[in-house]
C-alpha positions in Angstrom: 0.0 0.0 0.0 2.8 2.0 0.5 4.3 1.9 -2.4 1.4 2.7 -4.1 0.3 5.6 -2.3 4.1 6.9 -3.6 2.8 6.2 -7.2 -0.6 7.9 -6.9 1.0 11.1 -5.2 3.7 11.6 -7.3 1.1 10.8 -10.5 -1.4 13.5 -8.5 1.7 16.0 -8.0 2.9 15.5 -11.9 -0.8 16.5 -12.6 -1.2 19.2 -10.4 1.7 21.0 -11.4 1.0 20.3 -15.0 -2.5 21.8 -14.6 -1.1 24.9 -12.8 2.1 25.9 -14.5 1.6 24.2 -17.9 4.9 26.5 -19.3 7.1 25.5 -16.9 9.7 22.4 -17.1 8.3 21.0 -19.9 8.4 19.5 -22.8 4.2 19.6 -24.4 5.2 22.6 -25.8 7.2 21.1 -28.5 4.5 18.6 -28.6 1.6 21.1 -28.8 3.4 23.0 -31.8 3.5 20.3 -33.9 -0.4 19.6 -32.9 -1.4 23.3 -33.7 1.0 23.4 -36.7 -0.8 20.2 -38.3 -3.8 21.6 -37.9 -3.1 25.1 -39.2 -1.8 22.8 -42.6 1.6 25.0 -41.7 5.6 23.6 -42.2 5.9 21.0 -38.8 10.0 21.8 -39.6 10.9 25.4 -39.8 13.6 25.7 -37.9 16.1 22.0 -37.4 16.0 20.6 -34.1 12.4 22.1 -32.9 10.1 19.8 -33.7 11.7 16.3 -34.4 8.5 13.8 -34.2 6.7 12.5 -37.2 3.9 13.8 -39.3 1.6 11.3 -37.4 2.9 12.7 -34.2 1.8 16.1 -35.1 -1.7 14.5 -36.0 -1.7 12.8 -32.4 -0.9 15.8 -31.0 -3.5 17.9 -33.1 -6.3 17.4 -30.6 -4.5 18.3 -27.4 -4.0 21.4 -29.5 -7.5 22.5 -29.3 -7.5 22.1 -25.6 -6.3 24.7 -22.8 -2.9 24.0 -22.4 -3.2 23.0 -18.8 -5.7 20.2 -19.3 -4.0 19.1 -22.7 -0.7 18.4 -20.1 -2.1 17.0 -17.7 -3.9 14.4 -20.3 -0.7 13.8 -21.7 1.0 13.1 -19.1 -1.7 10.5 -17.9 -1.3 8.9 -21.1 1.9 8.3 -21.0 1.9 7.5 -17.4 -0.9 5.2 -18.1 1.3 3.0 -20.8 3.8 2.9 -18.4 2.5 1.5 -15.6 0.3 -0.8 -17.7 3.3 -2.4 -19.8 5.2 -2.7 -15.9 2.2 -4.4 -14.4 1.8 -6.7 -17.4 5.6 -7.9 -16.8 5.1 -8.2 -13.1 1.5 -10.1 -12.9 3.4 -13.5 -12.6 5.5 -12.1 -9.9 4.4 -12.6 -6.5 3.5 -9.5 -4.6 6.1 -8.5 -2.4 9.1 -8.8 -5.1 6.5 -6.7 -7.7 6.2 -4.0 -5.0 10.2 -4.3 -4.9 10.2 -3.5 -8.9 7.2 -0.6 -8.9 9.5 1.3 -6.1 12.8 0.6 -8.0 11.3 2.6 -11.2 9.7 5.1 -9.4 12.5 6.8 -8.9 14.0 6.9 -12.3 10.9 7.4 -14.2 9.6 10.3 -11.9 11.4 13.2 -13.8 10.1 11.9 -17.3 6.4 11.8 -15.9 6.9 15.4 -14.5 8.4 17.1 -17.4 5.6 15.1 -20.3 8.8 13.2 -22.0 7.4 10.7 -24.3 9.8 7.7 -23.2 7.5 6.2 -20.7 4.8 6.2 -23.4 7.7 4.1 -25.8 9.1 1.8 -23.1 5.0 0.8 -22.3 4.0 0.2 -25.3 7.6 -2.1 -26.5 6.6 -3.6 -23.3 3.7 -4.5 -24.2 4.5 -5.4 -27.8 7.0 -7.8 -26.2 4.3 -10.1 -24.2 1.7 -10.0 -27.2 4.0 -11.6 -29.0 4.4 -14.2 -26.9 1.0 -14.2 -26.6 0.1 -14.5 -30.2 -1.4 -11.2 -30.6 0.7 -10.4 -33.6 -1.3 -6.8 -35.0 -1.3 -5.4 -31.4 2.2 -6.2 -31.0 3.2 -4.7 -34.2 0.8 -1.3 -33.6 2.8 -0.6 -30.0 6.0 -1.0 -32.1 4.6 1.2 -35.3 3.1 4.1 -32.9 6.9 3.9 -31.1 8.8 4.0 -34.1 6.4 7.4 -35.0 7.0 9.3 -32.1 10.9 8.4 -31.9 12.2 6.2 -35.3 14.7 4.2 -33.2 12.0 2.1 -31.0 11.8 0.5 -34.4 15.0 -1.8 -33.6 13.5 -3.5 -31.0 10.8 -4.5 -33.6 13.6 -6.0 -36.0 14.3 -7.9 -32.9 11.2 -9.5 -32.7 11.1 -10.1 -36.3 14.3 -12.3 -35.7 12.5 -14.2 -32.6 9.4 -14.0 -34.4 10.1 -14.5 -38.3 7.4 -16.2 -39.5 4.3 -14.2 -37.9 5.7 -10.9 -37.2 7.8 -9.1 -40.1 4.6 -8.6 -42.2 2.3 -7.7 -39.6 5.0 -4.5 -38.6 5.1 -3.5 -42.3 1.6 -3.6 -42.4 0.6 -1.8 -39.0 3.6 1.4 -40.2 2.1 1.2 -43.4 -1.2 1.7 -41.8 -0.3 4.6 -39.4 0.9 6.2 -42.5 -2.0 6.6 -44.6 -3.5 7.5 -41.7 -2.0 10.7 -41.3 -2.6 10.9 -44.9 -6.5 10.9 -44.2 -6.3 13.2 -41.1 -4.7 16.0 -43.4 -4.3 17.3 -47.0 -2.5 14.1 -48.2 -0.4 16.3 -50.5 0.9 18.3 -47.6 1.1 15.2 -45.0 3.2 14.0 -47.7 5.3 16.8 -48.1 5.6 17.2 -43.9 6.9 13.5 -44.1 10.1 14.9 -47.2 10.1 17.7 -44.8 11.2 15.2 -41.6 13.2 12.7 -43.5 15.2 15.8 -44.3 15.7 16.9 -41.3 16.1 14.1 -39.2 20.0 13.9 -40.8 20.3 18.0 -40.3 20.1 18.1 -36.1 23.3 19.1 -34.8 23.8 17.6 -31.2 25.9 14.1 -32.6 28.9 16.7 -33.4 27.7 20.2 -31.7 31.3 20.3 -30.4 34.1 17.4 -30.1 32.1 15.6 -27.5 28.6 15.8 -28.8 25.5 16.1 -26.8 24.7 12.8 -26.3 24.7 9.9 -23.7 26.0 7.3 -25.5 28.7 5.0 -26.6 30.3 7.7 -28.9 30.7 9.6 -25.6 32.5 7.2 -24.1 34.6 6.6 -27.4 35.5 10.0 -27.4 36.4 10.3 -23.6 38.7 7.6 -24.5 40.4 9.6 -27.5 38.9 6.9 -29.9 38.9 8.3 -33.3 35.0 8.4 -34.8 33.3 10.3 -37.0 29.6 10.2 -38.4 29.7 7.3 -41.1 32.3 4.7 -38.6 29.7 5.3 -35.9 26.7 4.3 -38.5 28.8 1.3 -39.5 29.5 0.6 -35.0 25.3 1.0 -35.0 24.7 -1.5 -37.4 27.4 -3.7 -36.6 26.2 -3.7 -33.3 22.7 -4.4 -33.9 23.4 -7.2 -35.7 25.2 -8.7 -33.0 22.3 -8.5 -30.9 20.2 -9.7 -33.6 22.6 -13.1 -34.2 23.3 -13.0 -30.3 18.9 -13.7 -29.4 18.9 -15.7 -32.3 21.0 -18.3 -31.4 19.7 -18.1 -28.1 16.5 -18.9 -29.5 18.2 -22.2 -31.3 19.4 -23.1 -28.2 16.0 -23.9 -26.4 16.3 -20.8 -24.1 12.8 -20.6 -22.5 10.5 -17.7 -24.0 10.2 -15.8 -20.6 14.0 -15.7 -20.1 14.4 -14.3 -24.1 11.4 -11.8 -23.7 13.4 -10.5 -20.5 17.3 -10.2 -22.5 15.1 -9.0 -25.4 13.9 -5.7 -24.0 17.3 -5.3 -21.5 19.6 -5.7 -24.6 17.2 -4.2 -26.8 16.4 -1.3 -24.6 20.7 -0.9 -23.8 21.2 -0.8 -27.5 18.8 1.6 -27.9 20.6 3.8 -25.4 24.0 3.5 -26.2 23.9 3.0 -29.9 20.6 5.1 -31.0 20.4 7.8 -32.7 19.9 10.5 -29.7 20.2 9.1 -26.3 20.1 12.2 -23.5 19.7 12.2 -19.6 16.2 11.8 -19.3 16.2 9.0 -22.1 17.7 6.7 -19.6 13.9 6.2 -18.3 13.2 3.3 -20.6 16.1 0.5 -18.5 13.8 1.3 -15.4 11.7 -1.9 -15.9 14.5 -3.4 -17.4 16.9 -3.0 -14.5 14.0 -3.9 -12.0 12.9 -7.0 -13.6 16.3 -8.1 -14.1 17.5 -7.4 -10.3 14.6 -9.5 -9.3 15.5 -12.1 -11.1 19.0 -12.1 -9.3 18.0 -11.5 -6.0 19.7 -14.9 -5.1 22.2 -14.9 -7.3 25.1 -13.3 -5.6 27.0 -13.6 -8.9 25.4 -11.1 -11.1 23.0 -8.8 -8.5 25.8 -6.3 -7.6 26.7 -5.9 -11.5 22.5 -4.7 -11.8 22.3 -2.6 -8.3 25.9 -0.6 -9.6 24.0 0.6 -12.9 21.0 1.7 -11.0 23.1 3.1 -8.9 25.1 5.2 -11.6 21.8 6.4 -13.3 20.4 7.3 -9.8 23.6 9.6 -9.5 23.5 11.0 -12.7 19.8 12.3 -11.8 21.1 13.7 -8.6 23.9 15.7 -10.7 21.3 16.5 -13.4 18.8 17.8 -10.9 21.5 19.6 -8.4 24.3 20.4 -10.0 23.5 21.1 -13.5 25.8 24.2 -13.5 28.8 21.8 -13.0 28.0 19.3 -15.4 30.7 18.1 -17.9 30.9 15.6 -20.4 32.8 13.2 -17.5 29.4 13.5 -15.4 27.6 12.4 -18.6 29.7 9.7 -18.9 27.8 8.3 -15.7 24.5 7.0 -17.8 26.6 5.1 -20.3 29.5 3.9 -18.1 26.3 2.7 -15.5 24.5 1.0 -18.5 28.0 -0.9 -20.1 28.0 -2.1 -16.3 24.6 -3.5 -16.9 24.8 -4.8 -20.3 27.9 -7.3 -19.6 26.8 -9.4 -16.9 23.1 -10.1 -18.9 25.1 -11.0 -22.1 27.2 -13.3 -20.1 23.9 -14.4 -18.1 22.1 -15.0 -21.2 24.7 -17.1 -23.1 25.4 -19.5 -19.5 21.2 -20.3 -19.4 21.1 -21.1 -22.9 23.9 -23.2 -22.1 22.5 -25.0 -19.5 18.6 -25.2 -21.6 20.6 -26.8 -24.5 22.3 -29.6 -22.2 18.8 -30.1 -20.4 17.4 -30.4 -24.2 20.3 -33.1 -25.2 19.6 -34.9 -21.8 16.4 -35.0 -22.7 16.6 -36.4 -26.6 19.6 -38.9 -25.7 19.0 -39.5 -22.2 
């Protein structure tokens, strides 16, 4: 009860200040210009690095447009706060009580400052959450309509959707294609369709135009390239395209063979939003402080499964540690911030990402040798 009075007051203290000072720390106002821009048939992309979202975003957003700006926050904000909590509680339904109350107050924390500022992440890391389980569950569409509305709002959710293509190959690839392919003539319908299409030239060109990979010698980022750079590693735009694809497909071959192995679906659904989600932070396309929401579940879930394993546990609790810090230097001493204190949220997820790899590969280990038992006992 506790724990969930802490949810519901900082959930009524989000929406209190979101109803009362709807200008102030946040981030709708990008949102609500691409909403009233749509709807005014106007350029969504006048200036680079303004308004990033998609043409379908803006025609989400159109609606909240028409409303004051207060209540249009707030509604936001329970949205995505909403798809949030709903993806965590679908993860922790098989998980006895008091080790699910353990996980909601272990994200609380984390998630807090994207919930009080309207940041779209927890609406992404719900909904891949929930694209995750319906696949497992058979519920191919609705899996591949959380992962088309993602990939919408932010492009790079669409990786984790390759990755259940490659768990999935046979019933999912078509249905994605199908449920993008949807959400775009869509947005043709809810507009002009000549000038939603020229909105969606208008973003592809763009999206290569924003500034912040190579604003200065470090970038603005949280990412790998940050740490390459830190370390004096030679990089530049196209080697660190060739690192993100090379990368990805590592994962890619990496739950594949994992897969082959006999590795149980629950176990794979777990490494496949960790690894997913890690990749998605240290090798996507703009990773900054407050994208670091979306491992909150993952780090949770994945320190619950270790509670008894003394092995791996302390390799989870040091990364929440490091992104808990990083949000205390964020939040109180953001005039003192360098690229070393951004190097926190990467160094704190590379500490993360290891130990599950090695995890992952030692279970399917042990599931293939419990699978050869089995067939030649």
């Amino acid at each position: 009860m506790a724990v969930a009075g802490l949810w519901l007051a900082v959930v009524a203290g989000v929406a209190v200040h979101a109803g009362l000072k709807p200008h102030s720390n946040t981030l709708y106002k990008v949102f609500h210009s691409g909403g009233a821009r749509w709807l005014a048939g106007e350029n969504l992309y006048p200036h680079v690095d303004e308004y990033i979202y998609s043409p379908f975003a803006a025609a989400f957003f159109a609606p909240f447009a028409l409303l004051p700006d207060g209540v249009a926050g707030v509604l936001w904000r329970l949205i995505c706060i909403a798809a949030c909590a709903g993806g965590i509680a679908a993860w922790l339904r098989p998980v006895p009580r008091e080790l699910a109350v353990r996980a909601w107050l272990l994200i609380l924390p984390l998630s807090a400052g994207d919930f009080f500022n309207g940041q779209a992440n927890p609406l992404m890391i719900g909904l891949l959450m929930l694209a995750i389980l319906a696949c497992r569950r058979e519920r191919w569409f609705l899996a591949a309509l959380c992962v088309a509305i993602c990939t919408y709002f932010k492009v790079y959710p669409l990786a984790m959707g390759l990755l259940l293509c490659v768990l999935h190959p046979r019933k999912f690839p078509l249905r994605l294609v199908l449920a993008i392919a949807l959400l775009f003539g869509l947005s043709l319908v809810l507009q002009h369709p000549a000038y939603a299409w020229a909105q969606y030239v208008n973003w592809v060109h763009s999206l290569p135009r924003d500034p912040r990979r190579t604003l200065n010698y470090f970038g603005t980022y949280r990412d790998f390239w940050l740490i390459l750079r830190v370390l004096r590693v030679p990089i530049n735009v196209q080697g660190w395209a060739v690192l993100q694809a090379a990368s990805g497909a590592a994962l890619a071959l990496y739950l594949f063979l994992l897969r082959r192995r006999g590795l149980s679906p629950e176990l794979l659904d777990l490494l496949l939003l960790a690894l997913g989600t890690c990749w998605m932070l240290l090798f996507g396309p703009a990773t900054e402080s407050s994208t670091y929401m979306i491992l909150a579940p993952s780090l949770a879930l994945v320190m619950l499964r270790w509670l008894d394993d003394r092995k791996y546990l302390p390799f989870a609790a040091i990364g929440y540690a490091f992104l808990i810090a990083s949000q205390m230097i964020t939040s109180w001493a953001h005039l003192h911030q360098s690229a070393y204190t951004h190097l926190i949220q990467p160094v704190g997820t590379l500490i993360f990402v290891i130990p599950v790899t090695v995890y992952g590969l030692k279970q399917s280990a042990f599931s293939e040798r419990q699978i050869r038992s089995t067939v030649n006992p």
